[in-house]
C-alpha positions in Angstrom: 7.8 -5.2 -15.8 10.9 -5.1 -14.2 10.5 -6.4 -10.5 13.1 -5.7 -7.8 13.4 -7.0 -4.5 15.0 -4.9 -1.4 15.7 -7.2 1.8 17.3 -5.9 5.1 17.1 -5.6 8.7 17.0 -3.1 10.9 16.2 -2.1 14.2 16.0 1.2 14.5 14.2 2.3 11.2 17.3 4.0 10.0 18.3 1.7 7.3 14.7 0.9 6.2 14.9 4.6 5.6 18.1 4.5 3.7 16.8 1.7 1.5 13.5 3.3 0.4 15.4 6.4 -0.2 18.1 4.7 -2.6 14.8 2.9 -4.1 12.7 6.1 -4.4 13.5 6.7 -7.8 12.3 3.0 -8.8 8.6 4.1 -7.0 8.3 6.5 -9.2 8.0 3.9 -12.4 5.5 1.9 -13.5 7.4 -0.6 -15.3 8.6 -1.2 -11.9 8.0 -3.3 -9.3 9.6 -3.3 -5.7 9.0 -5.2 -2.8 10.3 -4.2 0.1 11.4 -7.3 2.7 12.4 -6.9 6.5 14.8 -9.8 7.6 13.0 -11.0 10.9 14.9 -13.3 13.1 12.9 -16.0 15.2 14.2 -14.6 18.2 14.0 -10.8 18.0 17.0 -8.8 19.1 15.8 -5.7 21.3 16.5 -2.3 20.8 17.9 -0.4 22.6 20.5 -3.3 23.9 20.5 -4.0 28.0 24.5 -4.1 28.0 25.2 -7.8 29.2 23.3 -9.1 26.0 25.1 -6.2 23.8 28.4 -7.6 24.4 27.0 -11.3 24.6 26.3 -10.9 21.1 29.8 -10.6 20.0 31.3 -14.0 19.5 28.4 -15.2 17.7 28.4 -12.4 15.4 31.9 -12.7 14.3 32.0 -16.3 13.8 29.0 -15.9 11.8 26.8 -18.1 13.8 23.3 -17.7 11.8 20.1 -17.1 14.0 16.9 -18.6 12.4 14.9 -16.2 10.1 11.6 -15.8 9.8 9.5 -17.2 6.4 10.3 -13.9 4.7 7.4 -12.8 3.0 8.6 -12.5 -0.9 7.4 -15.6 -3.1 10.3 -17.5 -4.1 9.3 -18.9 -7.5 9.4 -14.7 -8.2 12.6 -14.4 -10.7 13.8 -10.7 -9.5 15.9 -8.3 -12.1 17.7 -6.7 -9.1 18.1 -7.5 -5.1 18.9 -4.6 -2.9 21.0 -5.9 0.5 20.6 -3.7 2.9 22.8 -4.3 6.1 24.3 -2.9 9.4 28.0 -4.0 10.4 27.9 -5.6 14.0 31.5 -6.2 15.7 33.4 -5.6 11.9 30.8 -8.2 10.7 27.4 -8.4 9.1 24.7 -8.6 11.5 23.7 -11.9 12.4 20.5 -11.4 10.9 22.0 -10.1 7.6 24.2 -13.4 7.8 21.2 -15.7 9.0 19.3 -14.6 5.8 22.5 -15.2 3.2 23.0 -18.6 5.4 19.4 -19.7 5.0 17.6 -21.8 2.3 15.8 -18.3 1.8 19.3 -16.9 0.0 18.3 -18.9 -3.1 16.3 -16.1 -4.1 19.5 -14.1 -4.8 20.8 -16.6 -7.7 21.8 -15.8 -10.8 20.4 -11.8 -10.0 22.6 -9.0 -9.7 23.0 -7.8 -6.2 23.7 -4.3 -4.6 24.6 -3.9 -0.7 23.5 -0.5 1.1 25.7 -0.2 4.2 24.3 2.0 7.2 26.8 2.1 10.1 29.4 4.0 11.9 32.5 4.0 9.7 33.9 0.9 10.1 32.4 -1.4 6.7 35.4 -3.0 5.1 35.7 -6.8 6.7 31.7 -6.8 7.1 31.7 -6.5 3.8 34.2 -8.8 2.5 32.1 -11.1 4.0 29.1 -10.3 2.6 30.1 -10.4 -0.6 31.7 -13.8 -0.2 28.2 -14.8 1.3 25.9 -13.4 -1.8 28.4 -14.9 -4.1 28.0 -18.8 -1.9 24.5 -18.3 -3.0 25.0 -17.9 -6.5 24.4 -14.1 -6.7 25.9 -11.9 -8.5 27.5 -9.0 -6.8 26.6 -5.5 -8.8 27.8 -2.9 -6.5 28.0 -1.4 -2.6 26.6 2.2 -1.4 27.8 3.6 2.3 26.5 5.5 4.2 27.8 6.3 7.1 27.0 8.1 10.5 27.5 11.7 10.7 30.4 13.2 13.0 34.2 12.5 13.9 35.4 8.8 15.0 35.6 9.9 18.3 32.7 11.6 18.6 30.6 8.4 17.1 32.3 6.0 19.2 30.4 7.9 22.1 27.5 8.6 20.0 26.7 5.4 18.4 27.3 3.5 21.6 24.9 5.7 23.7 22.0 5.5 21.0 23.0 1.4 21.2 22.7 1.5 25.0 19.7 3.5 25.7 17.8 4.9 22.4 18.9 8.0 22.7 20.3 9.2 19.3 21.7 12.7 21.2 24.1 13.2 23.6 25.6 16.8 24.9 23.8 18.6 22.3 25.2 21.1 20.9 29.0 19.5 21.7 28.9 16.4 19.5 26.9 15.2 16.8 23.5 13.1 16.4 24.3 9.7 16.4 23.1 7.8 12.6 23.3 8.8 9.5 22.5 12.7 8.8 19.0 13.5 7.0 20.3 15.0 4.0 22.7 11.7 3.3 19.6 9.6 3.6 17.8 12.0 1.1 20.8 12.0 -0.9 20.8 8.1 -1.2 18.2 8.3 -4.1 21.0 9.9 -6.3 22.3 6.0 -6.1 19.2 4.9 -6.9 18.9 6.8 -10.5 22.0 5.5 -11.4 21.1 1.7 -10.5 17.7 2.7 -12.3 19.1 3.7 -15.4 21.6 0.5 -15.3 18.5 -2.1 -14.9 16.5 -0.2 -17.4 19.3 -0.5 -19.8 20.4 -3.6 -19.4 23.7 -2.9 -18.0 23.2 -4.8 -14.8 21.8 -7.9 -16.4 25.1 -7.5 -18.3 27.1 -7.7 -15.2 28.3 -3.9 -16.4 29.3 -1.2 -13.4 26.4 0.6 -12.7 27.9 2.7 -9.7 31.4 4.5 -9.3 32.4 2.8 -6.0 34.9 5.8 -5.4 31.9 7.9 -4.3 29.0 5.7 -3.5 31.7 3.1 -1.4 34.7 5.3 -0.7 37.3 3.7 1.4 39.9 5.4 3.5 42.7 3.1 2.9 44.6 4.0 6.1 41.7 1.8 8.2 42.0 -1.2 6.1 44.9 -2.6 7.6 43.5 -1.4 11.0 40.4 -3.5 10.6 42.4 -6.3 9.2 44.5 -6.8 12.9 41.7 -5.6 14.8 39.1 -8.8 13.3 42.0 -11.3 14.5 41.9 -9.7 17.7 38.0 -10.3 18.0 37.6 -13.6 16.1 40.4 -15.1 19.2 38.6 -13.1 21.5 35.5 -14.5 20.6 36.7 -18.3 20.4 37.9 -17.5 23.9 34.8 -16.4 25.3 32.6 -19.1 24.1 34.9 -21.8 25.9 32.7 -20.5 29.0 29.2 -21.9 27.5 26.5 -21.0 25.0 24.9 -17.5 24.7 23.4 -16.4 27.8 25.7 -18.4 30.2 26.7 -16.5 33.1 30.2 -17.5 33.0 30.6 -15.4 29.9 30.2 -12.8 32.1 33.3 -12.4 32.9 34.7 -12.9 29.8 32.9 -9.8 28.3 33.5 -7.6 30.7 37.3 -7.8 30.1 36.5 -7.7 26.5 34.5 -4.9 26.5 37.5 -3.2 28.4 39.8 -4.2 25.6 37.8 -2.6 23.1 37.6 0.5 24.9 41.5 0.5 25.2 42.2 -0.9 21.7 40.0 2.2 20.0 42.3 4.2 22.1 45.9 2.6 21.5 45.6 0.1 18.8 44.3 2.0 16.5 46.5 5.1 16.5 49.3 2.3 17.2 48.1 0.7 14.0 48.4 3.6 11.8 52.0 4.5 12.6 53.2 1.0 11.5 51.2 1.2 8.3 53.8 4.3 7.6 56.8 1.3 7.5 54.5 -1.2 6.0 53.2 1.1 3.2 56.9 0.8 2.4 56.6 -3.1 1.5 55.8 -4.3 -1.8 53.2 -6.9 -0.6 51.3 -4.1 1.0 51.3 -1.9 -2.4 50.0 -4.8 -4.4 47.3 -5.6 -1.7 45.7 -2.1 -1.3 44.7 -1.1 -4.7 43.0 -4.4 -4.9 41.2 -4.8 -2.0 40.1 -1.0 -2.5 38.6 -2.0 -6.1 37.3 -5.5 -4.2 35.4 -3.2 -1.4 34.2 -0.4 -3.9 32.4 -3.2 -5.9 34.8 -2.5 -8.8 
């Protein structure tokens, strides 16, 4: 009996969704076993955000500050064939509960096991991920592969989207103008496609092998003119976010402040940095530092 253990968090349902649709495939055995495992912090997050706490959020989540987590309820002494990571990025980061669980005595579970990620978020994965993976491997597991996906509609239109579903639960916003915010059905449906392919590499003993399993250039595909956008853009937050805890702990009110300008930043940066960003990658692309660095870090970020 292979036995398979899925952990993630999320507070909408959308990426419990995503999971047990990549993991439908494995239901369908009976030589398998899955156990499916919500990551509960001690101090539950709300959903949707009241904006103050939203933004409070911020410098903790990208200096990886771990909140406590819950006794999750897997038994540890279980030795698992394959863990399933299921995580949302938060600020170009994991979420802190995704980083409280790989920071806690609890991550032990991953050693030694071949790990996948499944990424639900807006479009913007690639440093949340480099951290992840750093994180799995600190814990001694063995990274086996990544699978995005990510939410439907333009950059611009999720930026309005995602942020209104955030903000007040509502998932639609001018109907008919821009797209639902999350991830379309039919790419959660189509998630189980990944799963048959993980399937068939823990049935034939390809991941236990430490053999690919998924072809990152479709399940993990990475638009290679963003990374060096989210590369300037995580400096920008993790001095932002140094900055803003010199005014107290989480919850002081002279963060206040603080977030209100950066939240006005970010606003402004989406607008100018970014397009700012990618006309200086046209000169950079030109440097031979930058031509070694992107086919590499594409492999690192496709799980190749």
């Amino acid at each position: 009996m292979k036995k398979v253990l899925a952990l993630y968090y999320s507070q909408t349902g959308q990426l419990e969704r995503i999971v047990r649709s990549t993991l439908s495939p494995f239901l369908e055995r009976d030589d398998v076993e899955v156990h499916f495992q919500p990551i509960q912090p001690v101090k539950p997050y709300p959903f949707p955000w009241p904006v103050i706490r939203f933004f409070d959020q911020f410098p903790e989540c990208v200096m990886l500050d771990p909140p406590e987590i819950e006794l999750p309820g897997f038994d540890p002494s279980v030795k698992y064939d394959l863990v399933v990571f299921g995580y949302q990025t938060w600020y170009l980061s994991p979420s802190s509960p995704a980083t409280g669980f790989l920071k806690s005595g609890y991550a032990s579970v991953l050693r030694d096991t071949p790990v996948v990620t499944v990424i639900g978020c807006r479009n913007m994965w690639f440093k949340g991920q480099e951290v992840t993976r750093q994180l799995i491997e600190q814990a001694g597991g063995r990274f086996a592969g990544n699978i995005v996906r990510e939410d439907q509609g333009t950059r611009a239109e999720t930026f309005i989207t995602v942020t209104v579903w955030l903000l007040t639960g509502k998932r639609e916003v001018w109907k008919g103008v821009l797209s639902p915010a999350g991830v379309s059905e039919a790419d959660i449906a189509d998630s189980s496609r990944y799963g048959r392919q993980l399937l068939a590499g823990l049935l034939d003993g390809r991941l236990a092998r430490g053999e690919p399993v998924l072809d990152g250039r479709e399940s993990a595909f990475v638009l290679q003119k963003y990374l060096l956008v989210e590369e300037v853009a995580i400096r920008g937050f993790r001095f932002g976010a140094r900055l803003i805890r010199l005014a107290g702990k989480q919850g002081s009110p002279l963060r206040v402040p603080l977030l209100g300008v950066f939240a006005l930043m970010l606003g402004i940066g989406i607008c100018t940095v970014i397009p700012v960003t990618l006309l200086v990658l046209v000169g950079v692309r030109m440097s031979a530092a930058y031509k070694r660095w992107l086919p590499k870090q594409t492999r690192y970020l496709e799980g190749s």
